[in-house]
N, C-alpha and C positions, 0 to 999 in steps of 0.2 A: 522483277522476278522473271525468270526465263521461263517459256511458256504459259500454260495455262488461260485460266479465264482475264487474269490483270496482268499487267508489266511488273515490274520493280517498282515502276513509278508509286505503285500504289502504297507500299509502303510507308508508315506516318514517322516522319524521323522525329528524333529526342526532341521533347521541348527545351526551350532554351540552348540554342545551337548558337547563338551567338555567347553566353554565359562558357559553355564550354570551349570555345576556340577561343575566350579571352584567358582562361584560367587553365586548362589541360595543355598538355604538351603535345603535342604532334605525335598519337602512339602508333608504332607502327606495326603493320598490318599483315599477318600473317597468312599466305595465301595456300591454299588447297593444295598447288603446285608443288610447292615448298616441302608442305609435310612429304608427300608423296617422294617428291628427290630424291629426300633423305632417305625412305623405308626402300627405292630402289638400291641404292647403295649398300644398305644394309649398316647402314653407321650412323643409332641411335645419338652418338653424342654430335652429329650434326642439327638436331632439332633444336628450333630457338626455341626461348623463353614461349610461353601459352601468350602473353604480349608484354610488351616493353612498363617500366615501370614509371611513376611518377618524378618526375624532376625536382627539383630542391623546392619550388615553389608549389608544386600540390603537395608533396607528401606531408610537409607540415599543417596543413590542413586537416589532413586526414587522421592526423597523430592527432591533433588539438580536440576533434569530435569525441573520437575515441577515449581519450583522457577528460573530455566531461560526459561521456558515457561511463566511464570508471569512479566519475568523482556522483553519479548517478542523480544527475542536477534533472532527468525528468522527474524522477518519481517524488523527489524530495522537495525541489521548485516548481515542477510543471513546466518547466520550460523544452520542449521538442525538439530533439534532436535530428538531424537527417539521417535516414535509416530504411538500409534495402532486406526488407524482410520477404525471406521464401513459405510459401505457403505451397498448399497440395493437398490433393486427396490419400488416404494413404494405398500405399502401393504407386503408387503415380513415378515413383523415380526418382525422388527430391534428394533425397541423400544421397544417390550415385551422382546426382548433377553437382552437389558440393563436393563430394571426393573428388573427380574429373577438373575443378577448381583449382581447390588445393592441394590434389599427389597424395591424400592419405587417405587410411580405411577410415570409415565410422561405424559406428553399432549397426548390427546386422540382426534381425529375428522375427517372428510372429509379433501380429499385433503393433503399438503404438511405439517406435525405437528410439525417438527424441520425446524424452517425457517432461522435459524444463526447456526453457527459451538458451537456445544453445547459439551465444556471438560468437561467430569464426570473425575475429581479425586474421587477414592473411596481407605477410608483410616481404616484402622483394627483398632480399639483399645477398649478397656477394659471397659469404662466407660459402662454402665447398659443404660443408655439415649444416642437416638443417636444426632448426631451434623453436621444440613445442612445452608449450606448458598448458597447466588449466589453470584458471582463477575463479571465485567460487565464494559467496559466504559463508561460514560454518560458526555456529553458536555464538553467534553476532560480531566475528571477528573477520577477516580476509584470511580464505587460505590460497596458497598457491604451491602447486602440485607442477614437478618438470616429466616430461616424459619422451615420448620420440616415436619414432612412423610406425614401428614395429610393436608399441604397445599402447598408444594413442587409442584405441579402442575399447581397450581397457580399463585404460585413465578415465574416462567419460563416463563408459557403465557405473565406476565405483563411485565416483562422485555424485552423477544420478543419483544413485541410490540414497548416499547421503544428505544431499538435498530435499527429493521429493518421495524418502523410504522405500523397503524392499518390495514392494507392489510393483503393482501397471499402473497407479494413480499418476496425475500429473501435476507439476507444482507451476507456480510463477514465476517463481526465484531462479532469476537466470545463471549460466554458468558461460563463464569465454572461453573457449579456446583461441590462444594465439600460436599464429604460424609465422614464424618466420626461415624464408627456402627461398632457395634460388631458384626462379623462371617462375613464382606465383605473382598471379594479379594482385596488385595493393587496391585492394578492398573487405570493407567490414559488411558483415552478411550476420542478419540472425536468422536462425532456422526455428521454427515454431515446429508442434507436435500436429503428423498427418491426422485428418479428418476423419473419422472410422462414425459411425451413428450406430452399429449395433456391438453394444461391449461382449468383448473376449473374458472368458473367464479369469476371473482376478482383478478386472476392470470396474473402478464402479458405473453404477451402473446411469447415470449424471453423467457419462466422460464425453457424449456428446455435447453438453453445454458446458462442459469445464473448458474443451478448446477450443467452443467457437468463441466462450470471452475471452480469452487469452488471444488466440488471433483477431479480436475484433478490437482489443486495446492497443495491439499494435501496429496497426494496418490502420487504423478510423485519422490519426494524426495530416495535417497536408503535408508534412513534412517525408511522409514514409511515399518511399517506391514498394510495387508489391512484385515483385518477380514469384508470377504464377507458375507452376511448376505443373504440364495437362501430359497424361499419356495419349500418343498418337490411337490408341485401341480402344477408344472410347470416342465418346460424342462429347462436344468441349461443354455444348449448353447446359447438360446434365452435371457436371462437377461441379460438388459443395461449394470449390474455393472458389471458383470462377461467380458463384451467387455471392459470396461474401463479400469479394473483392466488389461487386458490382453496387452491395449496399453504400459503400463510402465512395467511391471511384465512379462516379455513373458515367460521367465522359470517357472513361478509361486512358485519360491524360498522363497516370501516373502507374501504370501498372506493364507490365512487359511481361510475355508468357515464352516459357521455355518448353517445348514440345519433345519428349522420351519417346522412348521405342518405338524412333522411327521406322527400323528394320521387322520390327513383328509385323507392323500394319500399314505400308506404307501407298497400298491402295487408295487413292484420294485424298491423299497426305497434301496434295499441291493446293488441290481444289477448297479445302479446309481453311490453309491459313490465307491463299489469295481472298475466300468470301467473306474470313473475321468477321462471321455472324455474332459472335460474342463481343464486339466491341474494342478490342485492346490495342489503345492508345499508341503504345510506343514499343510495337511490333512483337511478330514470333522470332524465335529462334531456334531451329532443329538441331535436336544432338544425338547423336550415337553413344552411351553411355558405356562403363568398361563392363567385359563378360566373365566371369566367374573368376582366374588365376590372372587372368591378362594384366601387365603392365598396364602402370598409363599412359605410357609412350607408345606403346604395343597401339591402347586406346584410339590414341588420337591417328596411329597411320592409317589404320582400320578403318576408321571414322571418313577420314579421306578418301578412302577408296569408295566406298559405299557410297557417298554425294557425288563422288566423279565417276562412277562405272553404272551405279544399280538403272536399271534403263527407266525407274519412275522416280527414284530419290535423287537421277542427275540433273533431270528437269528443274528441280529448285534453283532459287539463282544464290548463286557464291556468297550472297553479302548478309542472310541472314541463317546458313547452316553452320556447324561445328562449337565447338567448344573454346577451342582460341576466339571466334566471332564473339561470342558470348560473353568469355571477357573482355573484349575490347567494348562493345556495349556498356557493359554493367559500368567501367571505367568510365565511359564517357556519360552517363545519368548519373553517377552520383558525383562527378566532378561538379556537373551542372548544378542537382540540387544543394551542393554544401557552397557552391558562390550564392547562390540563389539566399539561402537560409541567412548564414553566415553573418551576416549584416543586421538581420531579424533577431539571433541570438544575443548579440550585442549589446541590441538596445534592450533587449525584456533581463539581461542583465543586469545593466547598468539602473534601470528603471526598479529591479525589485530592490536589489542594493541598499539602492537611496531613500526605498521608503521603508525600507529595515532597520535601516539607522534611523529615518526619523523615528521612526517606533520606538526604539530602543531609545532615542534620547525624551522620548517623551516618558517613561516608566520614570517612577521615582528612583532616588538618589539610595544607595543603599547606605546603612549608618555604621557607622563605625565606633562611635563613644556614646556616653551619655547625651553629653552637651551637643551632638548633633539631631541624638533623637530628642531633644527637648526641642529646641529651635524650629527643627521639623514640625512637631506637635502645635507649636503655638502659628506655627506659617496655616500649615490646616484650619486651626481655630481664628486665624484672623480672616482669612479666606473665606471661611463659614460667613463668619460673622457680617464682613461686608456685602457677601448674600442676603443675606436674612434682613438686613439694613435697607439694602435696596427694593425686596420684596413686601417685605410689611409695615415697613416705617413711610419708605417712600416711594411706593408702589410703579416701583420699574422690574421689571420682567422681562427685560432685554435675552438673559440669560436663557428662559423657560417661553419663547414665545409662543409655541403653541400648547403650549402643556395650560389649559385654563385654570387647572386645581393651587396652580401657582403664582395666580395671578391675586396675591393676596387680599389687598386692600377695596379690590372687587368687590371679591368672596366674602369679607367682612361686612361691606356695606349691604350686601342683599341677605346676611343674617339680620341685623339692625334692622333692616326693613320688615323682616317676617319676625321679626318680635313685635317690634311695634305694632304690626298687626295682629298678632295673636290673643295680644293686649286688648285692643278697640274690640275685635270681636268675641271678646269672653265674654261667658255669661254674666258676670260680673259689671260690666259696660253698657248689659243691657238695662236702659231705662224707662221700658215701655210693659213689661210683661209685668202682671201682675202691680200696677201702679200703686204706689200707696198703703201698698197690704204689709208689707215687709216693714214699710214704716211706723202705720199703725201699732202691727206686734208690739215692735220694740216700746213707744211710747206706752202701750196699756201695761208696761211691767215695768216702767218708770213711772209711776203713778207716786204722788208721795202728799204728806200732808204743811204744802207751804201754798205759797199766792198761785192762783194759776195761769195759765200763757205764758210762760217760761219755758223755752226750749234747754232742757238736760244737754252737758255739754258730755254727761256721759251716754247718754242715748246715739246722740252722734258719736262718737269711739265706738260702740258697742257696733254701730252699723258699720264704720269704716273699717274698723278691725274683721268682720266679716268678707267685706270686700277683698281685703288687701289678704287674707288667707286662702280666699280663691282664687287669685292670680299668681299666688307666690310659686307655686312649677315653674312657672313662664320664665322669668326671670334666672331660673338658678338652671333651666336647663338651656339658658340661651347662653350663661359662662360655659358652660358643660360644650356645647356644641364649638363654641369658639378656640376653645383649651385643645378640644380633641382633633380640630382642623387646622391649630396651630401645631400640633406635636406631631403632625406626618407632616407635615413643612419642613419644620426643625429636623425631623429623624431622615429625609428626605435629602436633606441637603447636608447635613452632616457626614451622612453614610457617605455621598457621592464622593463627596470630600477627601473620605477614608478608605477609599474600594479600593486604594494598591496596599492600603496595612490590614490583613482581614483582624489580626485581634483586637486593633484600634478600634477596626469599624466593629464590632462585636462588643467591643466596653463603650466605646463614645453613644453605639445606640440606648445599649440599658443607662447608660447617665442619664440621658434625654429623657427616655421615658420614666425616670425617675424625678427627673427635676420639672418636667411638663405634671407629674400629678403633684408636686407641692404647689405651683405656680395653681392650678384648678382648684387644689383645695383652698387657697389663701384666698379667691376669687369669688368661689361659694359662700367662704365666711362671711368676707366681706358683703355679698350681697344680702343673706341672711341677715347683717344687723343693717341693713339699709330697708330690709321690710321691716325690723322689729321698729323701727325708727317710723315707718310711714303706719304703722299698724296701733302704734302705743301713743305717738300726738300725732295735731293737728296744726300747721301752721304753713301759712306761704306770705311772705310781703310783694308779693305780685300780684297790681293792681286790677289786672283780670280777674280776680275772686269777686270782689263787690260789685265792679260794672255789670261782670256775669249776672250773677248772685239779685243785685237790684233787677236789673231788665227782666229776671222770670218770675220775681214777685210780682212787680208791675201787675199782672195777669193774676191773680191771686184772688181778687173780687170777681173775676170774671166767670174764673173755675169753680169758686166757690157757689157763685149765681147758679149756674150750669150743671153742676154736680146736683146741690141740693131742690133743681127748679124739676130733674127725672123724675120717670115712674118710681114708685116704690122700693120694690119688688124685681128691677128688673137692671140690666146694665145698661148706662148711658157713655155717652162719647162726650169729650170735651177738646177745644184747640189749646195749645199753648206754645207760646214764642219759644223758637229753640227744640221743640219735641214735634211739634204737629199736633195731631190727631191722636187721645188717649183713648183709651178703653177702663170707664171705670165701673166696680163690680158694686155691685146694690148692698151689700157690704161694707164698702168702702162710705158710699156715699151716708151711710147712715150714722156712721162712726161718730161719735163727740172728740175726737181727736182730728178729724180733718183738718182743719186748720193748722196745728199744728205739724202734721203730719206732711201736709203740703212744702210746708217752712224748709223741714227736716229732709226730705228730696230734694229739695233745691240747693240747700245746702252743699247735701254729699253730692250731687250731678255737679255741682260749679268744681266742687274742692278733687274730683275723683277726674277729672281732665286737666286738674294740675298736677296730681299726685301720677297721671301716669307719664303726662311730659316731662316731667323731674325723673321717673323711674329710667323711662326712653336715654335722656340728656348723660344721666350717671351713668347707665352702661356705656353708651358711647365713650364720654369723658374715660370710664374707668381701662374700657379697652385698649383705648389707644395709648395708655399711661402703662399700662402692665405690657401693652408690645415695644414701646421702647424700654423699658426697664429691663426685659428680658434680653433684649439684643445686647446694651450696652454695661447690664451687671450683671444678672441673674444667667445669663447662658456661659462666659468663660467661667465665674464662679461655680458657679452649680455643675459643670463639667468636669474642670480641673479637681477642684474636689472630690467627686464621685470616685475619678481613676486613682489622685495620689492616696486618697483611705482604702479603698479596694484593695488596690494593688501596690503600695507600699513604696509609691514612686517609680516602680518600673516599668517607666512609658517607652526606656527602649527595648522591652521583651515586646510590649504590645505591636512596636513597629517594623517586630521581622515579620517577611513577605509569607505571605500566604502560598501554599501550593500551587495554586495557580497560576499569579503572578510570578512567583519562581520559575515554573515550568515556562512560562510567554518567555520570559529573559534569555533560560536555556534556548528555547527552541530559535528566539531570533538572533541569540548569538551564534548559535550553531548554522544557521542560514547564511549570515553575515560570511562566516570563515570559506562557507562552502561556495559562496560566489564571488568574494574574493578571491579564493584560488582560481574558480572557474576564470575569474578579468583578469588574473596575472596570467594565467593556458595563453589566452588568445592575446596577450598582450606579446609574449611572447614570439609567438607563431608570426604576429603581426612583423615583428623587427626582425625576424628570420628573413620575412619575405622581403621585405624593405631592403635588407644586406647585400642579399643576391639578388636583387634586380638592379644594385648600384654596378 
């Protein structure tokens, strides 16, 4: 920089300078002098092009971005395009600085004048006539609107409108304008809506946070350059966009500001951008925008004089004033960042792609006949079924490793255990409370007139049938619990099975839970006549009963001694092998049935820890008989049946795809085609460059 507080030196040039002298063309460089010649002479068509355009080997790049900007692979993929978004406070000049660009008028008025994300493609070429249109989505279709310099103004307001409606509101939904003219920069530019905080009427009254999210979505990306757009008649620290750009950008490595009206205030204009108290990365650039009727040819000789004559705007140095400068810049940052990207896109290409299609081959097969939704159905059911095989028959759980509720043959053994306990500690088991009394009872009302010392073998029934009616819950609610933990297993694994057919999964559950409450009912009955069975005789040939049975008689003279040697009137304690220490009631003791009554305890305590280890052994036994029977016959029967009576055989209505799964297919076929094209764009672009570098 000439004069001032810093040199030129200080200047921060374009990151990636080696990216751009590998991939940009040598543009050449339009000097101050030049314009000026030209406005001496007075012969307008000696002005060159604003700069030279891209050579066969960038423009194709450039084309390629743009064309997955159109195929709109961020919004749809996420994947980040490289992208020179202008930003500004409003009134700041941003739209003069894009007219001055591209040679044509934009909306002019009070208030907010870009009210959608407005892409300028601007395209160099040769043709003598130039070539504008809009493009645009409308009621979910592509429109595309032609127009031209003289009414291009109008084309945009109308289109606004119908995008973001007749308001001051502002939408997201962007609109392109393409330019194609001889002597513009080849470059893509979106223009975002100026920054205003206090709305204008007809404004809502939000419109300060409608644009800072819409600018903050398109700026926040690393991909985005932010060409900040500051009027020289303000203080830069104080501009909304200058805080914005500053929230994502804190190095200001990727942001470049363009300084307006430098002619209103150009009082300390030097000293401003030599001290870049704001930060910004990769430099200012000063422009003289066009003035009311003026040409832009007019513009730029104007422009010229003013940086070569004004005795404080000549002081800046040449390399960062005018408007040709500016685009030679913008050219050479986004040459930078689309090598830079370029390679990045590729791969997050190539990467979703692949995991697209796996997706998509991993979705079921769709059917087409019967006989393939049958085949289908029984592949699910065999599926199931060598689950359910491995889970509860042969307790692997490779499948469910952390899921504990599936780790079946566990979960069964620690129900069997709290049965069996439930059992030993009923009241029923207890052999200590009230010793003898319960016995006596029964004896005093088997009284009869035959020999005496005869133990009733109905007195014993009468007692063990009492027993065994107080335990009987235990038993019927340990099937119960079993049933009901096996049928969210089955419904569990079923469904998983069937979550790409929702009707399937919808009938296969109600079978389950239909064929899990016969399997529970047949399991109650069953244990039902397995009490009627322990409750109605008595018998074990298990030689435990006598060895028992003898060893706590043995003790029987002793108890007897002991019992009838107490107080009267009061309760005494007696030991006995196998019990300990009783507690017997002066009641008791007095009884003419002791003796027998004794007999008759010992009896049912030997016979009632065989009758519950039998009870224990057959649930086990029975459980694990009805878990394989279920896997191997009761679950395809019981299945297939449910849906061919139900539903009349048609298991392939059941297996068209549910809404959802429908929707997953569309959307990842729809993803597939769209990055697809996107790898043919740059496949493309790729063998262009390849051609012409031969």
């Amino acid at each position: 920089m000439a004069g001032g507080s810093k040199s030129s030196s200080t200047q921060k040039p374009p990151r990636n300078n080696k990216e751009v002298e590998t991939l940009a063309v040598p543009i050449s460089t339009l000097s101050l002098a030049a314009v000026q010649n030209a406005a001496d002479s007075n012969d307008s068509n000696n002005l060159v092009p604003i700069v030279s355009s891209y050579n066969d080997r960038i423009r194709p790049l450039l084309d390629a971005v743009d064309k997955l900007r159109h195929l709109n692979v961020a919004a749809k993929e996420g994947i980040q395009l490289p992208t020179i978004v202008v930003v500004g406070d409003q009134s700041s000049g941003k739209s003069s600085v894009l007219e001055s660009l591209a040679g044509i008028s934009l909306p002019r008025g009070q208030g907010i004048c870009t009210r959608v994300p407005l892409i300028m493609r601007l395209h160099h070429h040769s043709a003598p006539a130039p070539e504008l249109y809009l493009e645009y989505s409308s009621n979910g279709s592509l429109k595309k609107v032609s127009t031209d310099e003289t009414h291009v103004a109008a084309a945009i307001n109308s289109a606004t409108e119908e995008i973001a409606g007749g308001g001051k509101g502002i939408s997201n939904n962007p609109l392109t304008l393409v330019v194609r003219k001889n002597g513009v920069p080849d470059l893509t530019m979106v223009d975002l809506p100026g920054i205003t905080r206090v709305p204008v009427h007809g404004q809502p009254e939000d419109i300060y946070e409608q644009v800072t999210e819409t600018i903050m979505e398109y700026i926040k990306p690393e991909e985005s350059i932010i060409l900040n757009v500051l009027s020289a008649t303000v203080d830069f620290s104080t501009c909304e966009s200058i805080r914005m750009s500053q929230r994502v950008d804190k190095t200001g490595d990727r942001t470049l500001a363009v300084v307006t009206k430098v002619d209103k205030s150009p009082e300390g204009l030097l000293e401003k951008v030599a001290a870049d108290d704001v930060g910004i990365g990769l430099g200012y650039v000063c422009v003289r925008n066009r003035i009311g009727e003026e040409s832009y040819q007019d513009a730029r000789v104007a422009e010229a004089q003013l940086f070569s004559s004004h005795p404080l705007l000549s002081r800046i140095d040449k390399s960062i004033v005018g408007v040709p400068v500016l685009a030679q810049k913008l050219v050479q940052i986004q040459a930078a960042i689309i090598s830079r990207c370029l390679p990045e896109i590729v791969k997050k290409i190539n990467e979703k792609l692949s995991s697209n299609i796996a997706d998509l081959n991993k979705m079921p097969k769709r059917m087409n006949s019967v006989g393939e939704a049958v085949t289908a159905f029984m592949v699910i059911l065999g599926s199931a079924k060598e689950s359910l095989r491995k889970l509860i028959v042969r307790g692997e759980f490779d499948e469910y490793p952390d899921d504990n509720q599936m780790h079946c043959t566990a979960r069964l053994f620690e129900m069997l255990e709290k049965f069996a306990s439930q059992l030993n500690s009923a009241p029923e088991s207890d052999h200590f409370s009230n010793f003898l009394a319960d016995e006596i009872r029964i004896l005093e009302e088997y009284k009869g007139i035959w020999l005496p010392d005869f133990l009733s073998q109905s007195a014993f029934l009468t007692r063990l049938s009492s027993k065994v009616k107080g335990i009987s819950g235990i038993p019927v609610g340990f099937v119960e619990e079993v049933w009901n933990y096996i049928e969210n297993v089955v419904v569990t694994v079923m469904t998983q099975r069937c979550e790409d057919h929702h009707q399937l999964q919808l009938s296969t559950r109600r079978a389950c839970h239909n064929l899990m409450a016969k399997m529970r009912d047949r399991s109650i009955n069953w244990v039902i006549e397995v009490l009627q069975m322990e409750e109605l005789t008595d018998y074990t040939c298990n030689p435990d009963y006598m060895t028992e049975w003898h060893k706590l008689m043995s003790a029987r003279s002793d108890f007897l001694k002991s019992a009838r040697d107490g107080h009267q009137n009061s309760p005494g304690s007696c030991s006995i092998p196998e019990f300990g220490t009783v507690s017997v009631e002066a009641g008791v003791r007095n009884s003419a049935c002791l003796e027998q009554a004794y007999d008759l305890k010992m009896r049912i305590a030997t016979y009632w820890k065989i009758v519950l280890r039998r009870l224990v052994d057959s649930m086990a036994l029975h459980v694990q008989l009805g878990m394989r029977n279920l896997v191997e016959k009761e679950l395809e029967k019981g299945v297939v049946e449910e849906l061919m009576g139900r539903h009349g055989g048609a298991i392939e209505k059941m297996l068209e795809e549910s809404p959802s799964v429908a929707a997953k297919r569309e959307k990842l076929n729809g993803s597939i085609r769209l990055l697809r094209e996107s790898k043919d764009v740059l496949a493309t672009v790729m063998d262009r460059i390849a051609s012409s570098s031969l």
